[in-house]
MIROFI-851302 format. One record per residue (C-alpha): residue number from 1; x negated, y negated, z negated. Coordinates in steps of 0.5 Angstrom, whole numbers, plus 500, padded with zeros to 3 digits. Example, Ala and Ser with C-alpha at 12.3 -4.5 7.8 and 13.67 -1.06 7.14 Angstrom:
# residues 2
+-----+-----+-----+-----+
: pos :  px :  py :  pz :
+-----+-----+-----+-----+
:   1 : 475 : 509 : 484 :
:   2 : 473 : 502 : 486 :
+-----+-----+-----+-----+
# end
This chain:
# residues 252
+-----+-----+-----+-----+
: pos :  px :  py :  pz :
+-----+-----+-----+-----+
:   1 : 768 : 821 : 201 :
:   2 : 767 : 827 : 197 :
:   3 : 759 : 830 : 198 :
:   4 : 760 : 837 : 200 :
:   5 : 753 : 838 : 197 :
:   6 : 755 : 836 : 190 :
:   7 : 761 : 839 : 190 :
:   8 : 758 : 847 : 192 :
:   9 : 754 : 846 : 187 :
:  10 : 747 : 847 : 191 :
:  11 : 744 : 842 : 193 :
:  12 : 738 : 840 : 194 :
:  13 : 736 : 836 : 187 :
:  14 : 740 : 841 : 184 :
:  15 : 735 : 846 : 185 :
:  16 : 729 : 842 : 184 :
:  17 : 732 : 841 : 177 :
:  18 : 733 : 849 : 176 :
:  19 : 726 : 850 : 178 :
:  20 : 723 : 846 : 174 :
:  21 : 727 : 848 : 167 :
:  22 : 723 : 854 : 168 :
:  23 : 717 : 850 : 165 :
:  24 : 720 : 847 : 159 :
:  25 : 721 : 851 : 153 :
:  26 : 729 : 848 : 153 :
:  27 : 730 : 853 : 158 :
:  28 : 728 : 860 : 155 :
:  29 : 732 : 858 : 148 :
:  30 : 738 : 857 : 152 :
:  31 : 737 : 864 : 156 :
:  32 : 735 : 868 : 149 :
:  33 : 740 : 865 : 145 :
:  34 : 748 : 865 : 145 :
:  35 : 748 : 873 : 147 :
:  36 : 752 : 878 : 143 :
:  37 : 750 : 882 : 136 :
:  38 : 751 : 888 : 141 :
:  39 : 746 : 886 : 145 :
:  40 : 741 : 882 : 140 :
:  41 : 740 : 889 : 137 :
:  42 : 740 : 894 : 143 :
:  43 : 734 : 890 : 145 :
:  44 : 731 : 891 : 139 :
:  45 : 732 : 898 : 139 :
:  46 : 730 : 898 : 147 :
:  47 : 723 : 895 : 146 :
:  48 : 721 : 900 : 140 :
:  49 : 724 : 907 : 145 :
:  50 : 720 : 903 : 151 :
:  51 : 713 : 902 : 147 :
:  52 : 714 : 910 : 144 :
:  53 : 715 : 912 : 151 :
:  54 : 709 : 909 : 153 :
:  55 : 703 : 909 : 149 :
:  56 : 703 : 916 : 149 :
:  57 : 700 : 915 : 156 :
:  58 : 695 : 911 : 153 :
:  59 : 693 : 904 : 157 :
:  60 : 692 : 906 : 164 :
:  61 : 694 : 901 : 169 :
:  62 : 700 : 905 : 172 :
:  63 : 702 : 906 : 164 :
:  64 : 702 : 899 : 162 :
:  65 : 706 : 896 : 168 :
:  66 : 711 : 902 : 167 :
:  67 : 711 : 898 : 160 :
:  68 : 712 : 892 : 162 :
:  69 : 717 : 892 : 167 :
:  70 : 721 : 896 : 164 :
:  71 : 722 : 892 : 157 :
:  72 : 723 : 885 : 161 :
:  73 : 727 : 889 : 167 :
:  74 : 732 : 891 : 161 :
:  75 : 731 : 884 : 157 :
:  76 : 733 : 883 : 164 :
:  77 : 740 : 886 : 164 :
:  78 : 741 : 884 : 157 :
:  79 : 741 : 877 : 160 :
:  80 : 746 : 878 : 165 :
:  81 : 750 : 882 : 160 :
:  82 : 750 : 875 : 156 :
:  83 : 752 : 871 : 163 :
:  84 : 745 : 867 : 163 :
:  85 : 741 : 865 : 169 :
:  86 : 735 : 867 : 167 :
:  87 : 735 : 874 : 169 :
:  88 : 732 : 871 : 175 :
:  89 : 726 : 870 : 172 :
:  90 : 726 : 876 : 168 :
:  91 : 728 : 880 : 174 :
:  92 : 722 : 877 : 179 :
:  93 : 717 : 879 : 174 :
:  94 : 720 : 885 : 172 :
:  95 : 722 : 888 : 180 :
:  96 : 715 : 886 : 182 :
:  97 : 712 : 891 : 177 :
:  98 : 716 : 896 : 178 :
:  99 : 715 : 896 : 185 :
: 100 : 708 : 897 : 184 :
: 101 : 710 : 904 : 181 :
: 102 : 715 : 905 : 185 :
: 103 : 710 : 905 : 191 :
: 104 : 705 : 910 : 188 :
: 105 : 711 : 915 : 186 :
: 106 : 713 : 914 : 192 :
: 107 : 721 : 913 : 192 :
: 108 : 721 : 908 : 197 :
: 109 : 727 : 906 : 197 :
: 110 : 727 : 904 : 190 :
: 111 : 722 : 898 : 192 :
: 112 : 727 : 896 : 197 :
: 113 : 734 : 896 : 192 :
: 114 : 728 : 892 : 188 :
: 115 : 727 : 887 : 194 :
: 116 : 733 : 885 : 195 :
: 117 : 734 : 884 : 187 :
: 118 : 728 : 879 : 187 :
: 119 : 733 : 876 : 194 :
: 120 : 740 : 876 : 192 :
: 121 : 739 : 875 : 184 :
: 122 : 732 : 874 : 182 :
: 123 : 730 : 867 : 186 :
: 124 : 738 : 866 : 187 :
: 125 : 739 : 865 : 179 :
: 126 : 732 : 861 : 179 :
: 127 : 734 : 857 : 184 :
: 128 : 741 : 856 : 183 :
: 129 : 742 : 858 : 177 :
: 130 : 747 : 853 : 174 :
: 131 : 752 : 854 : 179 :
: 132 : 752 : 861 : 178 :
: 133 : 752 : 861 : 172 :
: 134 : 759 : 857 : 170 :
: 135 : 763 : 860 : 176 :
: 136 : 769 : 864 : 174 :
: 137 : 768 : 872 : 172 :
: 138 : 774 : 876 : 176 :
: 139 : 777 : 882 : 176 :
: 140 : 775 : 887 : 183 :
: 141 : 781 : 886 : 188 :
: 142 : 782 : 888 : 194 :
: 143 : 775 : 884 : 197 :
: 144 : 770 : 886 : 193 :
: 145 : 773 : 894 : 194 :
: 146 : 771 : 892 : 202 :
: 147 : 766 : 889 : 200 :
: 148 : 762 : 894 : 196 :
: 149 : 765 : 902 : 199 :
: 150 : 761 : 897 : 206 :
: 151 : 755 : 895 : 203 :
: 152 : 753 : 902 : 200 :
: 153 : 755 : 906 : 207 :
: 154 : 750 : 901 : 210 :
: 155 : 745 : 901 : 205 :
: 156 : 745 : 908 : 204 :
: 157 : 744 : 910 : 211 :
: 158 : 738 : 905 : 212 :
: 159 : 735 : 907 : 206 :
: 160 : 736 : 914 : 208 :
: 161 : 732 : 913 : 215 :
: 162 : 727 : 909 : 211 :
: 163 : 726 : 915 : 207 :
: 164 : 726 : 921 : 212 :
: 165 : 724 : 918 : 218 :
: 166 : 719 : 912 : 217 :
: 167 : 716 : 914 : 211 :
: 168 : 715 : 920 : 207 :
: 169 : 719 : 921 : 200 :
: 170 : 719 : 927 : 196 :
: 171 : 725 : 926 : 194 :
: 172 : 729 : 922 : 200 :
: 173 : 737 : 923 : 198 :
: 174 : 737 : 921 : 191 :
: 175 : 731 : 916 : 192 :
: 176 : 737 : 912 : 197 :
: 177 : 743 : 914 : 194 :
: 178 : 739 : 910 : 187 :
: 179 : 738 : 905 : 191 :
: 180 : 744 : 904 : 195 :
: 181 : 749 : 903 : 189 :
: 182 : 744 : 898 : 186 :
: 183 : 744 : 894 : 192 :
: 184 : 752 : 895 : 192 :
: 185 : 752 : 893 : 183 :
: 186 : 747 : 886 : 186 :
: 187 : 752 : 884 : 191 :
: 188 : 758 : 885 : 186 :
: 189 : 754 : 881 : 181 :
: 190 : 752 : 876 : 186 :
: 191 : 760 : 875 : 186 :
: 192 : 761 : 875 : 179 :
: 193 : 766 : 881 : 179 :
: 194 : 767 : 884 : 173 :
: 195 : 767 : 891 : 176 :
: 196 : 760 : 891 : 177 :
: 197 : 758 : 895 : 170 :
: 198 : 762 : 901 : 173 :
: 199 : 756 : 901 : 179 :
: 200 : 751 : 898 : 174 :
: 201 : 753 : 905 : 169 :
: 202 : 752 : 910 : 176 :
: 203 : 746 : 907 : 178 :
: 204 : 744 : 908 : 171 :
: 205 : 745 : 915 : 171 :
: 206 : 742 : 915 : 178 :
: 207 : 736 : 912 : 177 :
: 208 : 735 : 916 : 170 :
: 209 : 736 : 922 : 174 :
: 210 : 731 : 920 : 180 :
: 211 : 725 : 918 : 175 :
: 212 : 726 : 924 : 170 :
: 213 : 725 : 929 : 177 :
: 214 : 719 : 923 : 179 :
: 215 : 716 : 925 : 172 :
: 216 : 718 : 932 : 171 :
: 217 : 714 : 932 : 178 :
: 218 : 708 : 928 : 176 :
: 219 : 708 : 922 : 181 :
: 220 : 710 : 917 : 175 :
: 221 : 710 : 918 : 167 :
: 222 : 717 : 918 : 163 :
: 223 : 717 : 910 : 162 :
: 224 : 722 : 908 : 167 :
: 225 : 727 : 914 : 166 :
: 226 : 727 : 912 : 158 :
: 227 : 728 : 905 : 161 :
: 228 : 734 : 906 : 166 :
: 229 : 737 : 911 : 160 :
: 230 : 737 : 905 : 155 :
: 231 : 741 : 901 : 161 :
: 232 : 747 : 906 : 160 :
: 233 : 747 : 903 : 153 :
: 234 : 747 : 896 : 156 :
: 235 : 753 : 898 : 161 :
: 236 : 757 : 900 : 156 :
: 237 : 756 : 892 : 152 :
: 238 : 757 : 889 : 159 :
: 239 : 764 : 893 : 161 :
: 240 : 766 : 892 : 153 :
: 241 : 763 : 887 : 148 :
: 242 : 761 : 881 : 153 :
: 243 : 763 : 875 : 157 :
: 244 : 765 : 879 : 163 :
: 245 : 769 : 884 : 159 :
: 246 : 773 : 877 : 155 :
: 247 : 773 : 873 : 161 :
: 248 : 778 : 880 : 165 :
: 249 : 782 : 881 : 159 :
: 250 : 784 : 873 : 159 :
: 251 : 786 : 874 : 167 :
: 252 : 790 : 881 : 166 :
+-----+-----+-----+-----+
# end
C-alpha cells in the first residue's frame, strides 16, 4: 500500500525535520554554498552598494531596517536564483523589516505583496523546503499563462481598493501595480516555472520606480530603491546563468 503522505513530499515528520534544520549550522552551509561565481559576487557588490546607501542616512531606526531588510531580502533572491530552501527564511526576516518601512511610507500595498511572500514562499520553503526544492524547474506553458495574467488582474484590483478606498496611499496605481506583479512572480515561483524571472525583472523595475518617487517624495530614504535595482541584476542571472535557466535549456 503506498502512503500518500510520503510520496507528496509533505508529511507531517517531514516538516518537523525542516524546521528543525533551521537550527543547525548543517543547514545555513548548504543554503550558502553551491550558488554560481555570478551570484557569489553580485552578492559581494550588492552588500557594499546597500551599506554605501545607507549609512549616509546615518543610524536611525528607519535607516537601519532599511539596511537590514534589504541586504537579507536581496541574499534572499540569490537564494532563490541558486534553487536552495533557505530563501524562506531570508525572506521572513527580510518581508517583516521591509513592511515596517513600507508602512510609514505608506505603500500599503507593498505590505500586502510582503504577506503573501511571507505566506507563499517564506513559511512554504521552511516548512517544506526539501519538497520544493528537488521538484522539477519547467518552462511556462499554457497553465501557468492562465494562471499568472488571473493572479495579477485579481491581485491588482484589490490591491487597488486597499489603496484608494480602505487606506489612503500617496502613490495608489504604482504602489498596486508593484505589488500585484510581485504576487504573480511568487506564484509562479511556488510552481517552479522558469518564466518567473521575466515577472521578477518588471516588478524590479517597478519597484525601483515606486521606491525612487517614495524617496524623491521623503516618506523612506534611498535604500530600498538601490536594493530592488540590485535585484535587476540578480534577474538577469537568474533567467541566464542559473539552475533555472540550464534546467529549460535541457527540456527545449
Amino acid at each position: 500500500m503506498v502512503n500518500k503522505e510520503t510520496t507528496s513530499g509533505y508529511s507531517w515528520s517531514d516538516v518537523k525535520a525542516n524546521m528543525k534544520q533551521i537550527f543547525t549550522w548543517s543547514y545555513y552551509k548548504e543554503g550558502f554554498s553551491g550558488w554560481d561565481k555570478q551570484s557569489y559576487a553580485w552578492l559581494a557588490i550588492g552588500l557594499v552598494v546597500i551599506l554605501l546607501t545607507g549609512l549616509p542616512h546615518g543610524f536611525e531606526t528607519l535607516s537601519v531596517l532599511s539596511m537590514i531588510g534589504g541586504a537579507i531580502g536581496f541574499a534572499c533572491t540569490l537564494a532563490i536564483t541558486a534553487n536552495k530552501r533557505i530563501n524562506g527564511l531570508l525572506g521572513f526576516v527580510s518581508a517583516i523589516l521591509i513592511s515596517i518601512v513600507a508602512f510609514h511610507s505608506k505603500n500599503y500595498s507593498d505590505i500586502v505583496m510582503q504577506m503573501v511572500y511571507v505566506i507563499t514562499l517564506d513559511l512554504n520553503f521552511m516548512f517544506f523546503g526539501n519538497a520544493w526544492q528537488n521538484r522539477k524547474i519547467k518552462a511556462m506553458n499554457t497553465t501557468g499563462l492562465v494562471t499568472a495574467l488571473v493572479t495579477f488582474i485579481v491581485a491588482f484590483f484589490l490591491l487597488y481598493t486597499l489603496d484608494t478606498q480602505i487606506l489612503v496611499s500617496p502613490r495608489p496605481w504604482l504602489d498596486a501595480f508593484s505589488a500585484a506583479i510581485g504576487v504573480t512572480g511568487a506564484t509562479l515561483t511556488v510552481a517552479k516555472f522558469h518564466s518567473q524571472y521575466w515577472m521578477w525583472t518588471l516588478q524590479g523595475l517597478m519597484s525601483v520606480t515606486l521606491w525612487g518617487v517614495t524617496a524623491s517624495q521623503g516618506d523612506a530614504n534611498w535604500v530600498l530603491f538601490a536594493t530592488y535595482a540590485l535585484y535587476l541584476g540578480n534577474d538577469v542571472i537568474g533567467l541566464f546563468f542559473s539552475p533555472w535557466s540550464r534546467a529549460t535549456k535541457v527540456q527545449n
